[in-house]
C-alpha positions as CSV (number, residue, x, y, z in Angstrom):
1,X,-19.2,29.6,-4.5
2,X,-17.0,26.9,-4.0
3,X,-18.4,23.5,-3.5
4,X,-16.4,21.3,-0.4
5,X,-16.7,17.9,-1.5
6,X,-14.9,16.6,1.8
7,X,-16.2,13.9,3.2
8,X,-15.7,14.5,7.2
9,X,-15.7,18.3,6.9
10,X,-16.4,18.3,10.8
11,X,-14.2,16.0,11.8
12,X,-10.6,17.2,11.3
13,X,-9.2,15.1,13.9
14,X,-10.5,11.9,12.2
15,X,-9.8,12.9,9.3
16,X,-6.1,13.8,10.1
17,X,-5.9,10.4,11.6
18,X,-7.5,8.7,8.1
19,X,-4.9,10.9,6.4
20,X,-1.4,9.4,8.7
21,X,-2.9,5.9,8.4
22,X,-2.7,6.1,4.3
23,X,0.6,8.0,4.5
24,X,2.3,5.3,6.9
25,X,0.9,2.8,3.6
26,X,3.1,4.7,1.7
27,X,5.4,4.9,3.7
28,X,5.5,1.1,4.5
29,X,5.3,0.6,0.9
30,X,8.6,2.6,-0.1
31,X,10.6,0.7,3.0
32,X,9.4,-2.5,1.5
33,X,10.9,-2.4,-1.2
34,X,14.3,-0.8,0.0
35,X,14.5,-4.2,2.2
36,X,13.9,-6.5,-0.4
37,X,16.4,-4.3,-2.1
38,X,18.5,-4.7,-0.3
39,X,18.0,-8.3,0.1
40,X,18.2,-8.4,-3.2
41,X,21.8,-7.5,-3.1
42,X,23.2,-8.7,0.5
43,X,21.2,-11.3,2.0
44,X,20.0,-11.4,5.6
45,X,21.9,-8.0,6.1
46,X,21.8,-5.6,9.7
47,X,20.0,-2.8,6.7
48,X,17.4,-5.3,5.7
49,X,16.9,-6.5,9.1
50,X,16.2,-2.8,10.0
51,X,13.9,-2.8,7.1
52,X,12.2,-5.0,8.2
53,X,11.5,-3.7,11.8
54,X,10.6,-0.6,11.1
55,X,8.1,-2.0,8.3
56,X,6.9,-3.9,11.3
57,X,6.9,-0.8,14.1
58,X,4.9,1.7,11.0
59,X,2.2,-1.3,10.6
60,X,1.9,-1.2,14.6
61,X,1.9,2.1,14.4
62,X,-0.9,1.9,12.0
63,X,-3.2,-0.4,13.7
64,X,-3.6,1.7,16.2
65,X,-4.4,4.4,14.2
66,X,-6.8,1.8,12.6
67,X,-8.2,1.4,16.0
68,X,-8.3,4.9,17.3
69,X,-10.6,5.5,13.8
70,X,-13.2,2.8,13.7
71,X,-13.7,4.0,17.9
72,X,-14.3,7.9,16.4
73,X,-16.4,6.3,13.9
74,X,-18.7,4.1,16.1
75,X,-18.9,6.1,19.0
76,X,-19.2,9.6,18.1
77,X,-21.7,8.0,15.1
78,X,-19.8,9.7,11.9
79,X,-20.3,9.1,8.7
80,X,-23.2,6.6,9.3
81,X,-24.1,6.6,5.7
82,X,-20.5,5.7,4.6
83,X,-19.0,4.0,7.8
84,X,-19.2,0.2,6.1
85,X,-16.8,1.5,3.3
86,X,-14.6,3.5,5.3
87,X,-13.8,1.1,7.7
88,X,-13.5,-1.8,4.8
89,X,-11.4,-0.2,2.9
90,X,-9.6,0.5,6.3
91,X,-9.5,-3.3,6.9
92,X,-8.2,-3.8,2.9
93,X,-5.5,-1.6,3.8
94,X,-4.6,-3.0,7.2
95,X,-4.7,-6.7,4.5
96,X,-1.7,-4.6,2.4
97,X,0.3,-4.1,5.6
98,X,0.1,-7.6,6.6
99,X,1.2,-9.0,3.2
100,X,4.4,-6.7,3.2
101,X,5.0,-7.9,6.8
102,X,4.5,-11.1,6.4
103,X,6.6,-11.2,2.8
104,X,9.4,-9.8,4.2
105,X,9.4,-12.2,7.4
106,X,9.3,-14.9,4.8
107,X,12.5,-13.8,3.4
108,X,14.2,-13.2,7.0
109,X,12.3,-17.3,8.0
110,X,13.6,-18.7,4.8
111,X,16.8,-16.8,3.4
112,X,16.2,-18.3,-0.5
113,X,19.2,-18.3,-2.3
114,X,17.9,-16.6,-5.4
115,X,19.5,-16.9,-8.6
116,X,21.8,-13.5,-10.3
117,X,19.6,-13.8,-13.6
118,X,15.9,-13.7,-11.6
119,X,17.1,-10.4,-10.1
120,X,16.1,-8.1,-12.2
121,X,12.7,-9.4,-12.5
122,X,12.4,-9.4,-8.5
123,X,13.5,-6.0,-8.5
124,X,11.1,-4.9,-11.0
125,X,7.8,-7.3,-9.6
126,X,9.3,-5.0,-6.0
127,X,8.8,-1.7,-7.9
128,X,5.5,-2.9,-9.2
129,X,4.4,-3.6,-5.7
130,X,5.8,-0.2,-4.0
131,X,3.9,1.7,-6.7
132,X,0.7,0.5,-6.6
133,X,1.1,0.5,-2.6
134,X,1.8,4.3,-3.4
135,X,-1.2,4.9,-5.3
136,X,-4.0,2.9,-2.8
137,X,-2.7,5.4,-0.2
138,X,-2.6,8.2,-2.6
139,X,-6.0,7.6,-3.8
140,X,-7.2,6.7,-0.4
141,X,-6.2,10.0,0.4
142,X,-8.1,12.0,-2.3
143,X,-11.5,9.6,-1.4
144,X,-11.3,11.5,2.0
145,X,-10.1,14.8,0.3
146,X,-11.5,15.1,-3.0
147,X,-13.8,12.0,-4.1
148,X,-14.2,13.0,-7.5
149,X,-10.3,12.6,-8.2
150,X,-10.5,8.8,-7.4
151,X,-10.8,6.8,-10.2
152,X,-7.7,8.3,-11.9
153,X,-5.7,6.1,-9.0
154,X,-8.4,3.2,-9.3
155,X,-7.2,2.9,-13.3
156,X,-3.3,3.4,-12.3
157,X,-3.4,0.6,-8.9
158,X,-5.7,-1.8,-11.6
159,X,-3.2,-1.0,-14.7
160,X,-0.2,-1.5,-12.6
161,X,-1.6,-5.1,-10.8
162,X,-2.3,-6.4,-14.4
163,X,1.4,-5.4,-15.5
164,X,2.6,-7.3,-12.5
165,X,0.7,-10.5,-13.7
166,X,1.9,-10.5,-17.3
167,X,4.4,-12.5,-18.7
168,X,7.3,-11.4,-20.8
169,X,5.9,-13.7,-23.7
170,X,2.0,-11.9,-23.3
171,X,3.6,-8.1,-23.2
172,X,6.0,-9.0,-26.4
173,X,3.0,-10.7,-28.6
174,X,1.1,-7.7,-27.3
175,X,4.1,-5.0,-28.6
176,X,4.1,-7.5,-31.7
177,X,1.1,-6.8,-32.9
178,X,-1.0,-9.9,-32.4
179,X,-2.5,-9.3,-29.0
């Protein structure tokens, strides 16, 4: 026998909904860092400004989702036991969406000038950031589909937020040996 560890085995419709809301993180994530790419390389370009919107139009898209979820929840009284978590980390999600948002309008508000040799390190801080948007919404995804799987993609968002924080100077004494 086969044990079905998912958590709204009735609910299909919510949880297909649960399911889009994470993949349009992902998604969000991946256009994120195309625009700032692309920033990267031309400025305030017609690309990055299309970037942008549609990073804009997939978290509008997503709230409503957001919306149409924590209704299901509340009103047809699912998941009473887990509802708090769900919709919080719902709500943590919704904070991820924001911050890509509101980083990118930053860049449209303020058009810095940033210097040839900090490139590279933007670019790679960008990857950083698209990745470990990739793996909340991944994991999110297996807490609804297979719980048991998540704390593989706990360790890789936690590993990949503390290589984001390092310095160069705390990775190389590390590689040297006296970390």
């Amino acid at each position: 026998m086969v044990l079905n560890l998912r958590l709204f085995q009735k609910t299909s419709d919510l949880e297909n909904k649960v399911d889009s809301f994470f993949l349009k993180l992902a998604e969000a994530g991946v256009i994120y860092r195309l625009a700032v790419r692309n920033y990267l390389r031309e400025g305030l370009s017609k690309e990055y400004k299309t970037h942008f919107e549609k990073v804009c139009d997939i978290e509008t898209s997503a709230d409503t989702l957001r919306s149409e979820i924590k209704l299901a929840i509340y009103s047809d009284m699912l998941i009473p036991d887990s509802r708090g978590d769900v919709l919080g980390l719902l709500e943590t999600a919704d904070e991820v969406f924001s911050l890509m948002k509101t980083s990118l309008w930053a860049f449209s508000i303020e058009a810095p000038t940033i210097d040839e040799e900090l490139v590279p390190g933007y670019r790679r801080l960008t990857n950083m950031v698209a990745k470990a948007v990739d793996e909340l919404a991944t994991g999110a995804r297996v807490f609804f589909q297979s719980p048991h799987l998540v704390s593989s993609y706990v360790a890789t968002v936690s590993y990949t937020h503390l290589r984001a924080h390092e310095t160069r100077e705390d990775r190389g004494l590390r590689v040297g040996g006296v970390k």
